[in-house]
VOLUMZA-422815 format. One record per residue (C-alpha): residue number from 0; x, y, z. Coordinates in steps of 0.001 Angstrom, whole numbers, always signed. Example, Ala and Ser with C-alpha at 12.3 -4.5 7.8 and 13.67 -1.06 7.14 Angstrom:
! VOLUMZA-422815
     i        px        py        pz
     0    +12300     -4500     +7800
     1    +13670     -1060     +7140
END
This chain:
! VOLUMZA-422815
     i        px        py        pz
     0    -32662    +92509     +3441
     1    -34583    +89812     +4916
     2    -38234    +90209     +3260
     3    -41748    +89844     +5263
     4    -44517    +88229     +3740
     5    -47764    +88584     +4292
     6    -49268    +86044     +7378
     7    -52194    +84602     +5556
     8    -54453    +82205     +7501
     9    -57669    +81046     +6315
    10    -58859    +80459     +2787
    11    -57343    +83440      +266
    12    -59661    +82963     -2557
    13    -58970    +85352     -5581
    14    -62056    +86309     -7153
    15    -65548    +88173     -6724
    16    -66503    +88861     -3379
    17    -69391    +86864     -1555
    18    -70395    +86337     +2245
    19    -68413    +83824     +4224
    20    -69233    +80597     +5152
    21    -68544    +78845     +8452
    22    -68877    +75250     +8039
    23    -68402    +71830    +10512
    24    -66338    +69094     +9257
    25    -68498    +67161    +12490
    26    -70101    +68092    +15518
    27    -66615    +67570    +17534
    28    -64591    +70268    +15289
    29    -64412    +73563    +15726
    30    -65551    +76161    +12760
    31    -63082    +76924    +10067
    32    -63781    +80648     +9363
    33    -63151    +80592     +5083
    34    -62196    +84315     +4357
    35    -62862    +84869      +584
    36    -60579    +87833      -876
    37    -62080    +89855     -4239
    38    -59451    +90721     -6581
    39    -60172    +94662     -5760
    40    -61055    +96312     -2825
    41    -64434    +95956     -3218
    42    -66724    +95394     -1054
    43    -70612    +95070     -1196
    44    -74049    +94325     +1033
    45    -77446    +93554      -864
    46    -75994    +95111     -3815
    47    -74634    +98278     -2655
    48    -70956    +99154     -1956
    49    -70166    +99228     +1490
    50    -66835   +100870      +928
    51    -66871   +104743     +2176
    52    -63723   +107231     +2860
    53    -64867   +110611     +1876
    54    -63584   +112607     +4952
    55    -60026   +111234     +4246
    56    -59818   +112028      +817
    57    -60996   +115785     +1843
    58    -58033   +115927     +4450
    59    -55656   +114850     +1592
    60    -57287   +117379      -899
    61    -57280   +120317     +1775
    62    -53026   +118846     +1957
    63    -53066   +119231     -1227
    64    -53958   +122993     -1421
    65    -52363   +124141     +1842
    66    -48790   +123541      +403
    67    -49682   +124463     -2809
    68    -50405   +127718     -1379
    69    -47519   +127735      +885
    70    -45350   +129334     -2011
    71    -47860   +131583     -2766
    72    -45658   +134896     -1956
    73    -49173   +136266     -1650
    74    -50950   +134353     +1140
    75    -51747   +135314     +4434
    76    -50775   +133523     +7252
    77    -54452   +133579     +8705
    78    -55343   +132334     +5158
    79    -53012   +129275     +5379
    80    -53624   +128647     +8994
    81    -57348   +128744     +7835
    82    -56426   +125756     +5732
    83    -54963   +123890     +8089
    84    -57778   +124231    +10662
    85    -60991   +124822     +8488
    86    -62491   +126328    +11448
    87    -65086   +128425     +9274
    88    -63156   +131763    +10334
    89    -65415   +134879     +9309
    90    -64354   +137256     +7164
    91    -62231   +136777     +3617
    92    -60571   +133481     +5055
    93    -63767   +132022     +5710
    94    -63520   +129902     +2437
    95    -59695   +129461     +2168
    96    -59991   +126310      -272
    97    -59970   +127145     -4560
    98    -62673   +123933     -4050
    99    -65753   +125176     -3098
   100    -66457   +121835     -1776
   101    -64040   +122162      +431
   102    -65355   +125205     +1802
   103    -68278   +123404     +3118
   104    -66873   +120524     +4414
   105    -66728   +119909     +8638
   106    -63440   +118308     +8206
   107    -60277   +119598     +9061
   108    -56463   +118728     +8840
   109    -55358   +120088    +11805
   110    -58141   +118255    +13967
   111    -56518   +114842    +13098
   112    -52948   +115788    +13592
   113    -51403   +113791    +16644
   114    -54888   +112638    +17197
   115    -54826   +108784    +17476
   116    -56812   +106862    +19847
   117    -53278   +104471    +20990
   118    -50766   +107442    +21149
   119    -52376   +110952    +22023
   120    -56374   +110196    +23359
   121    -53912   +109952    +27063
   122    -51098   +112370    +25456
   123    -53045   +115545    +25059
   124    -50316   +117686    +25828
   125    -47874   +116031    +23535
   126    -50887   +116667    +20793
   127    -51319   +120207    +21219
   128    -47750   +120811    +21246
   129    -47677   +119144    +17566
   130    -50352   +120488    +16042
   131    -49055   +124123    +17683
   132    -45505   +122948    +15791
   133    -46857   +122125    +12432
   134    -48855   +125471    +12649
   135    -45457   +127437    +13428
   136    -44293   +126295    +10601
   137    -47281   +127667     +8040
   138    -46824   +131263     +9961
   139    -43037   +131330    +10162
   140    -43123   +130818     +6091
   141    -45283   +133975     +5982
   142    -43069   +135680     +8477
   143    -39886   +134887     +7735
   144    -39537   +133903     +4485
   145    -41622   +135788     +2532
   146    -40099   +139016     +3202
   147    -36710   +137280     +2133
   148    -38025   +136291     -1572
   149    -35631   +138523     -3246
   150    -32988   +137866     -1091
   151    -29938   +135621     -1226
   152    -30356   +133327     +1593
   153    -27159   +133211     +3626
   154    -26076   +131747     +7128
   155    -28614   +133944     +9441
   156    -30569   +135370     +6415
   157    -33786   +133934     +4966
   158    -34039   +133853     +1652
   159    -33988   +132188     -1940
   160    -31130   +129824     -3144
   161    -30729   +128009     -6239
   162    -31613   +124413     -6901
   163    -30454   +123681    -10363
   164    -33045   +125326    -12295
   165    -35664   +125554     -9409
   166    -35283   +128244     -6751
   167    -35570   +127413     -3298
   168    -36962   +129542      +287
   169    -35448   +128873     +3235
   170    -35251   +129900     +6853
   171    -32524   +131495     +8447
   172    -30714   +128000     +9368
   173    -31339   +126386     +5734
   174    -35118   +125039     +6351
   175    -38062   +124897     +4247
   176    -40897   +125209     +5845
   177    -43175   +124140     +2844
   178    -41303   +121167     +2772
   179    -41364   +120798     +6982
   180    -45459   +120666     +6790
   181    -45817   +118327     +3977
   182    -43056   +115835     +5254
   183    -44371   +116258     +8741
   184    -48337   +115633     +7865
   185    -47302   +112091     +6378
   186    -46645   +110928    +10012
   187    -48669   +113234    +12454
   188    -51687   +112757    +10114
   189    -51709   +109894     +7598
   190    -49617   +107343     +9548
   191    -50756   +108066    +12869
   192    -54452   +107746    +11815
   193    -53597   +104611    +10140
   194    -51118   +102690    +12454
   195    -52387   +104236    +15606
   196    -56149   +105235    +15234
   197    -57970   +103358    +12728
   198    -55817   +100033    +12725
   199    -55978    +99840    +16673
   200    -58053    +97253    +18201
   201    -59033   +100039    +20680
   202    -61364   +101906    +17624
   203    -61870    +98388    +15789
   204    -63199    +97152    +18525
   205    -64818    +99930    +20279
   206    -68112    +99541    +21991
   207    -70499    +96783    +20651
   208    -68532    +96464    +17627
   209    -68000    +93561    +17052
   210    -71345    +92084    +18463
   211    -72384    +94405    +15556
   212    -70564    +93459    +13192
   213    -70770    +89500    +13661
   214    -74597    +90513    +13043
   215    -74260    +92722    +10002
   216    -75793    +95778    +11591
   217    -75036    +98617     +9651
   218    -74848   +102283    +11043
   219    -77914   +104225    +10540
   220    -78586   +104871     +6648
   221    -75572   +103021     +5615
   222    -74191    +99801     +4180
   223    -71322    +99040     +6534
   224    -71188    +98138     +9965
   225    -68788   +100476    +11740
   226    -65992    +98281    +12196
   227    -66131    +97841     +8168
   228    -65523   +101833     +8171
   229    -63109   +102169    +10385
   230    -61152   +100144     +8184
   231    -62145   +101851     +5364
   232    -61008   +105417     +6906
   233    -57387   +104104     +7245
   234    -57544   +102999     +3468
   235    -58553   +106031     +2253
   236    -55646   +107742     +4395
   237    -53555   +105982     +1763
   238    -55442   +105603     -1538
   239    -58011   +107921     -1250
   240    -57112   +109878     -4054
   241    -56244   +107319     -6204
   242    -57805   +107465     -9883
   243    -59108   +104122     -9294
   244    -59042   +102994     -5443
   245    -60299    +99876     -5787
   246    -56906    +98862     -7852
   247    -54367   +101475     -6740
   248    -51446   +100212     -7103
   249    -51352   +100694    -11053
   250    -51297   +104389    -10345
   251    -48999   +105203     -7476
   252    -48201   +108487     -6113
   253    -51425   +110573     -7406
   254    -51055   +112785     -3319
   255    -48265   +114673     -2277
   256    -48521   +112706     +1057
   257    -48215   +109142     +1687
   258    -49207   +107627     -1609
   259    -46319   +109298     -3115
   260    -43431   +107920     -1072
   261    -45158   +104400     -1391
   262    -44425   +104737     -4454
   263    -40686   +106339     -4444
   264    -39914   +103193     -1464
   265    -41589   +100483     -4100
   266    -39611   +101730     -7164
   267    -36355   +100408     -4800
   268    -35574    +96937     -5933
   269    -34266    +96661     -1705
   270    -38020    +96891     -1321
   271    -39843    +95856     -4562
   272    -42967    +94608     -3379
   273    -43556    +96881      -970
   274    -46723    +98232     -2113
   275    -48515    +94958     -2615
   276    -47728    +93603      +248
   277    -49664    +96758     +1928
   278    -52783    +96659      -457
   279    -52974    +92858      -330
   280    -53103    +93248     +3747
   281    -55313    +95720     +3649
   282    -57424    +93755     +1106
   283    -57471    +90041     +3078
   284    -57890    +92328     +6179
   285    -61071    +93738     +5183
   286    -62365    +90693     +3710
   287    -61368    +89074     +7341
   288    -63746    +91670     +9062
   289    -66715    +90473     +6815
   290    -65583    +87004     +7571
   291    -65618    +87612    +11314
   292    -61975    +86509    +11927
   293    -60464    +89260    +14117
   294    -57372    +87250    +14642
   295    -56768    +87553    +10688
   296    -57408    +91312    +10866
   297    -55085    +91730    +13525
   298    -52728    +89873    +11540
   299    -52680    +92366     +8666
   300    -53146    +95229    +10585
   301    -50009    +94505    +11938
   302    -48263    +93911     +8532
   303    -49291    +97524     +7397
   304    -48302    +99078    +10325
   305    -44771    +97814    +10149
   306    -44521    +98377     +6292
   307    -45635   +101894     +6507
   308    -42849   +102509     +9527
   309    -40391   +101311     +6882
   310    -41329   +103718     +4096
   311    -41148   +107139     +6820
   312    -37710   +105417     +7593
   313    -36274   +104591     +4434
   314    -37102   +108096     +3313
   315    -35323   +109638     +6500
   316    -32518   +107759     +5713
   317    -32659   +108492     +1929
   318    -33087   +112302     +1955
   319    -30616   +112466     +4448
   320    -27897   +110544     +2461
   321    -28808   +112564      -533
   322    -28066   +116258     +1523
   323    -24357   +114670     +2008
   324    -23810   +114062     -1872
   325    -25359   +117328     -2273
   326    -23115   +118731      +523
   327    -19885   +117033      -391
   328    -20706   +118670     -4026
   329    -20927   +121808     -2641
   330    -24688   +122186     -3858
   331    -26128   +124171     -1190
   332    -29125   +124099     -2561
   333    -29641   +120901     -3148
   334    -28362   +120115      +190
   335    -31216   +122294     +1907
   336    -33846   +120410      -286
   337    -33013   +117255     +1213
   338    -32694   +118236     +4269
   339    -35650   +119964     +4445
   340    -37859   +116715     +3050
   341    -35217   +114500     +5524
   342    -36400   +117033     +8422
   343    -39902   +116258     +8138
   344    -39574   +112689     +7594
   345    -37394   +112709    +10878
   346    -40096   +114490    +12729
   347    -42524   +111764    +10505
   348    -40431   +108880    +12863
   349    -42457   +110102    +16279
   350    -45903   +108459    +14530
   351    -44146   +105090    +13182
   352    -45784   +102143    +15464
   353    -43879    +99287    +16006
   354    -45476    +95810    +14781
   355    -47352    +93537    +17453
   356    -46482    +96621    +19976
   357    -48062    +99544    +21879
   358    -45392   +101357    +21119
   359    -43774   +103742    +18537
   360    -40206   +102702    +16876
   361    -39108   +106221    +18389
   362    -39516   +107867    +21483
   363    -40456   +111626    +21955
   364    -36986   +112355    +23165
   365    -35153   +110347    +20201
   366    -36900   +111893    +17787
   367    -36478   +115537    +19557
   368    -32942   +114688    +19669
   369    -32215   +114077    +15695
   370    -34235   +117121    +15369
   371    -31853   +118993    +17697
   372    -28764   +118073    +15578
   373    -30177   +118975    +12369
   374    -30758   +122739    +13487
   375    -28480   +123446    +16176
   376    -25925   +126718    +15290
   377    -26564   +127753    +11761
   378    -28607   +124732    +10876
   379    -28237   +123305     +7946
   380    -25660   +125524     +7011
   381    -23050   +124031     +9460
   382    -23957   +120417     +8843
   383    -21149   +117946     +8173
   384    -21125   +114367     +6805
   385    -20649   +112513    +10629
   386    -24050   +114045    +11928
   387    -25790   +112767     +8664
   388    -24509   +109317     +8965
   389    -25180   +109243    +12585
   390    -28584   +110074    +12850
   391    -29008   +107000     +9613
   392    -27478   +104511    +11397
   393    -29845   +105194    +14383
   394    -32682   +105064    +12462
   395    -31566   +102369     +9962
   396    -30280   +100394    +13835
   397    -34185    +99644    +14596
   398    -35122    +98153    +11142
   399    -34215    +94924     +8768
   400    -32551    +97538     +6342
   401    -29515    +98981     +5809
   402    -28436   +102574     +4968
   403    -26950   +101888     +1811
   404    -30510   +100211      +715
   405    -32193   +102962     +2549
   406    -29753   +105482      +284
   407    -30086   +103947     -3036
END
């Protein structure tokens, strides 16, 4: 696997943070822009932190609950769908969340699905039809499968199967849907707002931005300019419920989301490195913006968005190898469990932005396409070895990996 390291330009100075200095060797050279990088991602202005993520880290926490809950044989689907949307419904689903917190917050999940400046601000369609798709999902668990929880799932009949010593519900053709939303919410609402929202020059850059932020003018009652914040946001997308998110990386996978299958990808020794290379981008990225050097930004911008396209397609790949052990075995169950987590990374491939491009790795119609072989007929249940490989080496095609490293 040929490896990608991080494009570093400027000074990378390890150490406590401090304002940058832009200094003339004479009055004939042009300013050298010296981006100093703290140790952590911390960040401060006239004492104060000027680091601040809190409506990502309720989206996660509102993730968090919603699929806890989707296995709840006792949930209502107006209850669930309440937790997706948090659209302060009247009524007993007016506070869907165990966190009362929660409760009162204005954010939502479903308002950020498929809801990126670069790919869906033009796309509304496209958007609505996603967030419509993820929400099918929530009710068709409700629907379909928990009438089914004493039954033996079969080819046409919902139902439980065994996994081992864990019991899986599936759909009619294999699926399950708990699985479908959580796989599916790492692209259409963590990636997406990363790679293709808050990493975009187009929300970076928005307005008087950068005028503003070459001054230091903060937003109203606050200690970061905007630009700072945007920047911020797509952290917290990704370690914003880490114990410690100023050093994240020395607990991994504390979300069921992203976080998680940073971890999973990093634990690979075909990709060892993996996470730092993302934190130390975001990191010099950040410290650029304070610096003033938008090319550097750019630069790492770009390095995380490719990176984080290689975890959703590595763990496509990966769950999808796994169902044809599992299959070959004759472990149904195990099969579907892969498959399910392989489905929504698959549908997770729509939201993966290509690096120093406008455009996704995957088009609309690719990615409806792998979906279409996974569930034609029966489904799952009439999946053979070919169509798994298939679909791996098409994803594996656009990267610098291979299936077998993708597999491992």
């Amino acid at each position: 696997m040929k490896k990608k390291h991080l494009l570093l330009a400027g000074l990378l100075t390890i150490g406590m943070f401090s304002s940058c200095n832009k200094d003339k060797e004479d009055d004939t050279t042009t300013p050298e822009i010296q981006i100093e990088t703290p140790e952590y991602y911390e960040f401060s202005r006239d004492g104060s932190s000027t680091i601040s993520f809190s409506g990502q880290t309720d989206r996660l926490n509102m993730g968090e609950e919603l699929l806890g809950q989707l296995t709840d044989f006792s949930q209502s689907s107006e209850n669930l769908l309440e937790m997706y949307a948090n659209q302060t419904a009247t009524g007993e689903d007016a506070n869907p969340f165990a966190d009362a917190d929660l409760n009162e917050s204005t954010k939502s999940i479903k308002s950020k699905v498929a809801a990126s400046a670069d790919f869906f601000s033009a796309n509304t369609t496209e958007s609505a039809e996603i967030k419509a798709t993820i929400g099918s999902w929530i009710e068709a668990q409700v629907n379909e499968v928990f009438p089914n929880e004493n039954e033996l799932a079969a080819v046409g009949v919902a139902g439980q199967i065994a996994d081992g010593s864990s019991v899986r519900y599936v759909n009619t053709k294999g699926l399950e849907y708990n699985q479908a939303v959580a796989k599916s919410l790492i692209g259409a609402l963590v990636v997406d707002q990363i790679s293709n929202n808050y990493l975009s020059p187009a929300v970076l850059d928005a307005g008087d931005n950068r005028v503003n932020n070459d001054a230091a003018i903060v937003e109203e009652g606050k200690s970061y300019t905007t630009m700072e914040h945007k920047w911020d946001e797509a952290y917290g997308y990704l370690f914003g419920k880490s114990t410690d998110a100023t050093n994240p990386l020395m607990t991994l996978g504390e979300d069921s989301f992203l976080n998680k299958y940073l971890q999973r990808v990093n634990e690979d020794p075909d990709f060892a490195g993996m996470a730092s290379d993302i934190f130390e981008a975001f990191k010099y990225g950040r410290a650029a913006i304070v610096a003033g050097d938008y090319a550097v930004r750019n630069e790492q911008a770009e390095i995380i968005k490719e990176k984080l396209a290689e975890v959703i397609a590595i763990r496509s790949i990966y769950y999808l190898q796994q169902a044809k052990v599992a299959i070959a075995a004759n472990d149904m169950g195990g099969a579907f469990h892969d498959l399910s987590e392989g489905f929504g990374f698959v549908y997770s491939l729509r939201f993966a932005r290509k690096s120093n491009s406008t455009d996704a790795y995957f088009t609309r119609a690719e990615v409806d396409g792998f979906m279409d072989q996974l569930t034609t007929g029966n489904g799952f249940w009439d999946l053979d070895a070919s169509t798994l490989d298939a679909i791996s080496d098409s994803i594996a095609n656009k990267f610098d990996f291979t299936v077998a490293q993708a597999a491992e």
